[in-house]
matplotlib code that plots the C-alpha trace (Angstrom):
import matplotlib.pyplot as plt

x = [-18.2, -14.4, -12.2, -12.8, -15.9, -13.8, -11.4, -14.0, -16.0, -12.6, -11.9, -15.2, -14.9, -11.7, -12.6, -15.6, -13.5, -11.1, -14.3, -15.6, -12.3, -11.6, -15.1, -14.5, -11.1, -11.0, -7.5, -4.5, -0.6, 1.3, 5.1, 7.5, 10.0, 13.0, 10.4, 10.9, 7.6, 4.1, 0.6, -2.0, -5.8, -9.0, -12.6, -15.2, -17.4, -15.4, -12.3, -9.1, -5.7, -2.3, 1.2, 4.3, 8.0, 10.2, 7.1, 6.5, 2.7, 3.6, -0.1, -2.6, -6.6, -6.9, -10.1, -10.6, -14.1, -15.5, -19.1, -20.1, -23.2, -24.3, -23.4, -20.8, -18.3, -16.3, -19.4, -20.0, -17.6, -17.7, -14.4, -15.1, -10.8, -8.0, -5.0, -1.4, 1.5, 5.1, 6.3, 10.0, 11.5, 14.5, 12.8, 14.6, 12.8, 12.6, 14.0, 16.7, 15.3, 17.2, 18.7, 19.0, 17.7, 15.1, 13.9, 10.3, 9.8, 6.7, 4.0, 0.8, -3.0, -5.7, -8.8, -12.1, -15.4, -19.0, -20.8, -18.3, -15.1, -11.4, -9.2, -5.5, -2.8, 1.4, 4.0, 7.2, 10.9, 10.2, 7.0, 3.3, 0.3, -3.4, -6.2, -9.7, -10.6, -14.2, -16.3, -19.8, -21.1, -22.5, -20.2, -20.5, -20.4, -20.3, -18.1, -19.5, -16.1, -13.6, -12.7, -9.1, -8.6, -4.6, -4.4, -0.7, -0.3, 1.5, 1.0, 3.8, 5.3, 4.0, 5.5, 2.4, 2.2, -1.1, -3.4, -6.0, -7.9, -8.4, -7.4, -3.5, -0.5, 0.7, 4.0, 3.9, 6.0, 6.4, 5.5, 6.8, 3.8, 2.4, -0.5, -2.6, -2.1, -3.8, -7.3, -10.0, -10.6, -6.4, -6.3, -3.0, -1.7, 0.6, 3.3, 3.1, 5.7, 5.4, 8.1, 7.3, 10.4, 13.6, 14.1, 11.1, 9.8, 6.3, 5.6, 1.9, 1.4, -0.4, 0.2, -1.8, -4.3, -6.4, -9.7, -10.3, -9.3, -6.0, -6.2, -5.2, -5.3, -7.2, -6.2, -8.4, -7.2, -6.2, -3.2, -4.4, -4.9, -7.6, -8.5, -10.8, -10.8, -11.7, -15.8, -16.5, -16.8, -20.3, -19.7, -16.6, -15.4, -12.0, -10.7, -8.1, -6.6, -5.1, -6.9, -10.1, -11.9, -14.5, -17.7, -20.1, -19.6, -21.2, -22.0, -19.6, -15.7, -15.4, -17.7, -15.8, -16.2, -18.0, -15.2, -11.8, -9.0, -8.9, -5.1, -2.6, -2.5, 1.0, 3.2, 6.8, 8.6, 12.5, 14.7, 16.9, 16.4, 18.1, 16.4, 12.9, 15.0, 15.6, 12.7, 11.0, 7.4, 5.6, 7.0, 6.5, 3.1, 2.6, 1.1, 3.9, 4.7, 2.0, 4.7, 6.8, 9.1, 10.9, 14.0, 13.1, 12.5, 15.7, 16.1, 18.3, 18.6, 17.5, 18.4, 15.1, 14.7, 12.3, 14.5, 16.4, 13.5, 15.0, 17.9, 21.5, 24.4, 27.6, 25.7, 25.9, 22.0, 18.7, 17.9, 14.1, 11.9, 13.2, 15.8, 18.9, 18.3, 17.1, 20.2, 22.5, 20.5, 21.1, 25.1, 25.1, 23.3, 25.4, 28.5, 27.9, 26.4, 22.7, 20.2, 17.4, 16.3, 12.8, 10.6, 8.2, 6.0, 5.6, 6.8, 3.3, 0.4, -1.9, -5.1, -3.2, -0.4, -0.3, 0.6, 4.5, 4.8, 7.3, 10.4, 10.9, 11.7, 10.5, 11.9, 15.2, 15.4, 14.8, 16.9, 19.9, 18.9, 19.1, 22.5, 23.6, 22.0, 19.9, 16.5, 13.5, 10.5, 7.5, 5.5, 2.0, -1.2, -2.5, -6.9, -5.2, -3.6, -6.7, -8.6, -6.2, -5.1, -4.7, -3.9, -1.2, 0.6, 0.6, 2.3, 4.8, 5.5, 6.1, 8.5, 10.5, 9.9, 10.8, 8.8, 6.1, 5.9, 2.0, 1.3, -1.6, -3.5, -3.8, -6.5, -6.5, -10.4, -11.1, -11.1, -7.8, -6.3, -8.0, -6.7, -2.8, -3.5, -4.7, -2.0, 1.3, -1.1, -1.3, 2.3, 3.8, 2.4, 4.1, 7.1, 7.3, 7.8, 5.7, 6.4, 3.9, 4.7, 1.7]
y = [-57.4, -55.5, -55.2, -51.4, -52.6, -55.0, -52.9, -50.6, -53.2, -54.0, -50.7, -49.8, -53.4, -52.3, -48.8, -50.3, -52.8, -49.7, -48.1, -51.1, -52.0, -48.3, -48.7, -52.3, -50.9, -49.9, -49.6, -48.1, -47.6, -44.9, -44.2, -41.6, -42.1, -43.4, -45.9, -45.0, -43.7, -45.0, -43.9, -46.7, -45.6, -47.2, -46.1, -48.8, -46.5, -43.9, -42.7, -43.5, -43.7, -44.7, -43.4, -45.7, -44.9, -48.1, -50.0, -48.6, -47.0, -43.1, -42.9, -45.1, -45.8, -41.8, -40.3, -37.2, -35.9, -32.4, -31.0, -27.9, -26.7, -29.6, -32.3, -34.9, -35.4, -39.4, -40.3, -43.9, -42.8, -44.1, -43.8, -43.2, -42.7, -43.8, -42.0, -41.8, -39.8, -38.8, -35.3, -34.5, -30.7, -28.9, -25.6, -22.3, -20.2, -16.2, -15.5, -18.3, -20.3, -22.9, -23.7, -22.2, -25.0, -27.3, -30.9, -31.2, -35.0, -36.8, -39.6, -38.6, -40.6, -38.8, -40.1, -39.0, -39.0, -39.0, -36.2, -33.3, -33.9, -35.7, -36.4, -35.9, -37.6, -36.8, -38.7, -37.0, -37.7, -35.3, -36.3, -37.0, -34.7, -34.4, -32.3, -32.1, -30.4, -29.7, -28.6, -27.7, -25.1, -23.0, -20.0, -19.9, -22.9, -22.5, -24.9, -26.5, -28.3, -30.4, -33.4, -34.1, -37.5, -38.2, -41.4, -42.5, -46.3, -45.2, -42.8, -40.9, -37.4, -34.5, -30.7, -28.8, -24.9, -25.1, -22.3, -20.7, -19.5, -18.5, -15.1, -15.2, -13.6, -17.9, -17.0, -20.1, -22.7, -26.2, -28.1, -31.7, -33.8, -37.4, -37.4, -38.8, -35.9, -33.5, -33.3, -31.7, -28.3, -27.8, -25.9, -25.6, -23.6, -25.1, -26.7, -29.1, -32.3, -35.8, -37.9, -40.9, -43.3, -44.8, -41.2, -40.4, -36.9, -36.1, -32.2, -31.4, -28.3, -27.1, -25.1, -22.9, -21.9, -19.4, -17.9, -20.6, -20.4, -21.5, -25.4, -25.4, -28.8, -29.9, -32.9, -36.5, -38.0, -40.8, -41.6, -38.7, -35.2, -34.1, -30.4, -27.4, -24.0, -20.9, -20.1, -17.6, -14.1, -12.5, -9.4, -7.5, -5.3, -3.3, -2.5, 0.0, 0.7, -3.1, -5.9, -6.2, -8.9, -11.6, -11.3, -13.3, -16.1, -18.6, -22.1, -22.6, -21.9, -20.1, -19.0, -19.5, -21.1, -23.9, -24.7, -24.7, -26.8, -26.8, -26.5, -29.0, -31.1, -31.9, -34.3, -33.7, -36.6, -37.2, -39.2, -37.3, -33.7, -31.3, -32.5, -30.6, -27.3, -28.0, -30.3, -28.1, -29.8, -26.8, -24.5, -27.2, -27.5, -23.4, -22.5, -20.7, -17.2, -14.8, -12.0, -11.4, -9.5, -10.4, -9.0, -5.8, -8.2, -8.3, -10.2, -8.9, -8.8, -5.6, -3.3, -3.5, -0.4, -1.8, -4.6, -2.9, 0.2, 2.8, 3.6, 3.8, 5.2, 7.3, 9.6, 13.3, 13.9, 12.1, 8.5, 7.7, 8.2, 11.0, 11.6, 11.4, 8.1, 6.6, 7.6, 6.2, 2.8, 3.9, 4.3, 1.0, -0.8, 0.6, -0.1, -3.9, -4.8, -4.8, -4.0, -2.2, -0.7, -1.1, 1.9, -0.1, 1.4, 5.5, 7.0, 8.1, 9.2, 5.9, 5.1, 7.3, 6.5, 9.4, 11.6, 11.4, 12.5, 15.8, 14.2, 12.4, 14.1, 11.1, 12.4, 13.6, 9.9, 7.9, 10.4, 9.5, 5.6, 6.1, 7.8, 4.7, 1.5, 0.9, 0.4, 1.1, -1.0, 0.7, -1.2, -0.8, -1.8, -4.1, -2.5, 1.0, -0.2, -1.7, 1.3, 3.6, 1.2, 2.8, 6.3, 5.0, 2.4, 5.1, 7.7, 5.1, 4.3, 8.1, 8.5, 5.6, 2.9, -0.5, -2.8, -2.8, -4.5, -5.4, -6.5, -7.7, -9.6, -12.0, -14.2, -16.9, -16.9, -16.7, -13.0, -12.6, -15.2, -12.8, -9.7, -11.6, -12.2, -8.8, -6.9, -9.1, -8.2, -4.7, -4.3, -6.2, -3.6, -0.6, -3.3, -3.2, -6.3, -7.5, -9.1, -9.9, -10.1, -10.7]
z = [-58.3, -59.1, -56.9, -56.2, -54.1, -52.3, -51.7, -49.9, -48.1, -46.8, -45.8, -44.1, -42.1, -40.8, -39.6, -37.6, -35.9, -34.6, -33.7, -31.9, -30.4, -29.0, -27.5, -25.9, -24.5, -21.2, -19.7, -21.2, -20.8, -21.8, -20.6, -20.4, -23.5, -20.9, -19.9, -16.3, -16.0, -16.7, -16.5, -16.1, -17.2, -16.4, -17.8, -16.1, -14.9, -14.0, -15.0, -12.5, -13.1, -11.1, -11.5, -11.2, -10.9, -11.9, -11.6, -7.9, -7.1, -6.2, -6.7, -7.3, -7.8, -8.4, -9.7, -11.7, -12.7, -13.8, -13.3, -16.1, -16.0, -13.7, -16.1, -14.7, -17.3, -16.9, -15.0, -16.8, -19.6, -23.1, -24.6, -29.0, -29.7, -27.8, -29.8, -28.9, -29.9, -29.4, -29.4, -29.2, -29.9, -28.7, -27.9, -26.8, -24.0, -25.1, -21.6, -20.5, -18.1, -16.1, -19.3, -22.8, -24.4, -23.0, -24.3, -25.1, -25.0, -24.1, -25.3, -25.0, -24.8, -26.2, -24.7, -26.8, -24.8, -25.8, -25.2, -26.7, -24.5, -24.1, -21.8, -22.5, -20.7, -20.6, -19.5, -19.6, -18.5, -15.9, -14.4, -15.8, -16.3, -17.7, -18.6, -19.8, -23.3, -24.2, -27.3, -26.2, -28.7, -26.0, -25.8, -22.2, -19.6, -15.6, -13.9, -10.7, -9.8, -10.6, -8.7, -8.5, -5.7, -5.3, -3.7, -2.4, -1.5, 2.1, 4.3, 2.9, 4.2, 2.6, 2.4, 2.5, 2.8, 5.0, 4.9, 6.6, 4.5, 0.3, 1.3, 1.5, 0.3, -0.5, 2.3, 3.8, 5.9, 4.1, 7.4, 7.0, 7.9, 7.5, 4.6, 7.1, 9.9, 6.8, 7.9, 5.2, 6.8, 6.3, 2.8, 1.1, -1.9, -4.8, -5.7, -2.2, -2.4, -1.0, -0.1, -1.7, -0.4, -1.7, -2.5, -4.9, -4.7, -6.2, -7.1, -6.7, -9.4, -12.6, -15.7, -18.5, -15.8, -17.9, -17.1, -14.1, -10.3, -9.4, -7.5, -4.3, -1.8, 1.3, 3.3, 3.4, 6.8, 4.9, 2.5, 0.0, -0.8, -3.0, -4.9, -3.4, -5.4, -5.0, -6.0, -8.3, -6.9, -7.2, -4.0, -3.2, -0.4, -0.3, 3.0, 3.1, -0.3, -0.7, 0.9, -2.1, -0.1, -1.6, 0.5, -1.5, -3.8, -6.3, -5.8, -9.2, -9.4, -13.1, -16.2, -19.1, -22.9, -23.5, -26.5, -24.6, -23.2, -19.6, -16.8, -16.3, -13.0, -13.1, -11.3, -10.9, -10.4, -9.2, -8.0, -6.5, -4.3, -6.4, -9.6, -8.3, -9.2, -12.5, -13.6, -16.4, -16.6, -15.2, -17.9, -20.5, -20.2, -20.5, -23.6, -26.1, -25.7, -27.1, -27.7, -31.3, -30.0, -26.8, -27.5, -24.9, -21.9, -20.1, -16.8, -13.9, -10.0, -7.9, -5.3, -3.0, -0.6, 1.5, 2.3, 4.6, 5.6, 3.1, 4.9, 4.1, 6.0, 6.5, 3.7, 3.9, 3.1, 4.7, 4.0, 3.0, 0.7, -1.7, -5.0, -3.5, -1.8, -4.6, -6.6, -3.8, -4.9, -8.2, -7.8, -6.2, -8.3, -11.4, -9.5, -8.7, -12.0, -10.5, -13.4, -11.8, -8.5, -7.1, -5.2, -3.3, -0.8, -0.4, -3.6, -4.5, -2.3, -1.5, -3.8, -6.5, -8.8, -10.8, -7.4, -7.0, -3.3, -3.2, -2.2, -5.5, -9.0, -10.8, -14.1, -12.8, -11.4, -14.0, -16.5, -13.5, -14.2, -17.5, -17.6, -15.1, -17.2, -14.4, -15.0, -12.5, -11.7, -9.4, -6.8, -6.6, -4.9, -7.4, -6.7, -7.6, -11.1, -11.9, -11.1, -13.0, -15.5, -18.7, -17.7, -14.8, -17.6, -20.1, -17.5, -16.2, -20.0, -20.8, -17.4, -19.2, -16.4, -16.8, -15.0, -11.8, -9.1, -8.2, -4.6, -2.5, -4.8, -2.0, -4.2, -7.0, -8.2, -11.4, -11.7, -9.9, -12.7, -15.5, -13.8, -13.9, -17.4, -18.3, -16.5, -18.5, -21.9, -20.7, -19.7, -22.4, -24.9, -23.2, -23.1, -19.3, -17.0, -14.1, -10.9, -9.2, -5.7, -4.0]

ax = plt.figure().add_subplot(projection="3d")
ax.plot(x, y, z, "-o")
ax.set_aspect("equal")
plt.show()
């Protein structure tokens, strides 16, 4: 025999041990790169995981699991790769963020499943995070749920926007309360924070949510908190011209592809209070921009009329709703260094935003705006820019309008996320900005 076989023999033996060795493993390590914080996976019969500051438990004995099209995925799992990597860019947001420049440093565990899925963990200087992947070769999948169990070794103090009900405009007080005071029926939105001593703070959020309800929280009565979601939307009823209400729903929280990576549950971890305003994990985790050109978006404050109901004083014509109000915001704004003014609620007839009502000379406005460097942005209801999508963009677009402001969404179900989506897309080509309010 020459060596060539050897040398393959050799080389075959070795890739079964990895194989076999991937497939005997079952727990794994992975740390942020200042070692501070580490992730501790298990896969014996399920998958759990804990989450350790310094080598202190903020969570622990947590377990994840996701049902599409009634199949339990990490239900006995049987892990065929275990691969790890380290990532580390400078990277400079199109708008500024916090910061000009932003670190993207983590280590990541890549966790291949049988049966067409992985597992992908992150741990970050800034916190830790995970998400499912999946390529099924059916184009499309329903998801049944997802079960997210955070499981904190104390009954720690949590600040957690409580809810009543999936319907909300997500204004809510963060109510410090102990984890165990958090009974199931008491529904929450994102980000919520625990307080997990010697002055550790947790951040309970998500990023890249795309064509899948937005997570929100319900208590457990215990030490814990654990994911509901919005079901999928099968019968809707609008009351008034604003409040487009879900009156039927599916037993399943999205429809989506079968191919597809799946949102980040992210932890945002500190140390100290004032670190939660700058920790960057959430944008991290976003996918890239989509845009070429962001060179048109340009970020700014606002004078707000319907902060203080329209009116101004000591003005020698009638304050409301009309032209030369709107260019006394106009003056101000130019005046202070304000970049754009808002007209929220009244400057066109209700359930049509191509009817300016009489008192405002939208063109004469925005030509004053112009003249000024102040830019305008126009609220609307968010059912009548859907309605009149393409004809209302286009007109706002020719008026020279900067942005919109889109308001009473009130819902995060999957076809509220799709509708976010599709309004930035749809905007974005007529280089407008978007707040959504809410």
């Amino acid at each position: 025999m020459n060596n060539e076989f050897w040398k393959a023999l050799l080389l075959l033996l070795s890739m079964l041990w990895l194989v076999g060795d991937a497939a005997a493993q079952s727990s794994y390590d992975l740390r942020s790169p200042d070692d501070r914080i580490e992730v501790r996976i298990r896969t014996i019969k399920a998958i759990r995981y804990d989450v350790l500051l310094k080598g202190r438990a903020l969570l622990e004995d947590c377990t994840l699991s996701f049902d599409v099209d009634h199949k339990t995925l990490a239900h006995e799992p049987k892990v065929v790769s275990a691969k790890k990597r380290t990532y580390d860019q400078v990277v400079e947001p199109p708008i500024r963020q916090k910061f000009a420049k932003i670190r993207d440093y983590y280590n990541e565990l890549r966790l291949e499943l049988e049966g067409g899925y992985a597992l992908v963990f992150r741990a970050y200087n800034e916190g830790a995070a995970y998400r499912w992947e999946t390529s099924f070769p059916q184009e499309q999948v329903k998801v049944y749920g997802e079960e997210v169990k955070l499981n904190f070794p104390r009954n720690f103090i949590a600040y957690y926007p409580q809810e009543d009900s999936f319907f909300s405009h997500n204004e809510r007080r963060y109510v410090p309360q102990h984890l165990s005071e958090i009974a199931p029926v008491f529904i929450a939105t994102l980000p919520a924070v625990v307080d997990a001593g010697e002055g550790a703070k947790v951040a309970i959020a998500e990023s890249d949510v795309e064509e899948y309800p937005g997570m929100w929280l319900r208590g457990t009565g215990g030490n814990g908190l654990s994911a509901t979601f919005p079901p999928y939307p099968l019968k809707e009823k609008l009351e008034r011209d604003r409040d487009y209400k879900v009156v039927e729903s599916a037993d399943y929280i999205a429809v989506t592809h079968g191919a597809r990576t799946f949102p980040w549950r992210v932890f945002g971890i500190v140390e100290k209070d004032g670190d939660l305003l700058t920790n960057q994990i959430v944008w991290l985790l976003e996918k890239p921009s989509q845009l070429q050109d962001t060179s048109w978006i340009k970020p700014g404050k606002v004078a707000w009329d319907w902060w203080n109901a329209h009116n101004v004083y000591d003005v020698d014509f009638k304050a409301g709703i009309n032209t030369q109000t709107y260019k006394y915001y106009i003056d101000f704004a130019a005046k202070y260094g304000i970049e754009y003014i808002i007209l929220d609620e009244g400057w066109y007839k209700l359930g049509n935003l191509l009817e300016v009502v009489p008192e405002i000379n939208m063109e004469e406005l925005i030509a004053y705006a112009k003249q000024k460097n102040v830019g305008i942005i126009l609220w609307v209801i968010w059912k009548t820019l859907d309605d009149q999508l393409e004809t209302a963009l286009n007109q706002f677009a020719k008026w020279g309008v900067k942005g919109i402001k889109v308001d009473f969404m009130q819902r995060s179900d999957q076809l509220l996320i799709d509708y976010y989506h599709k309004i930035s897309r749809e905007a974005a080509k007529r280089k407008m900005l978007v707040d959504f309010h809410g």
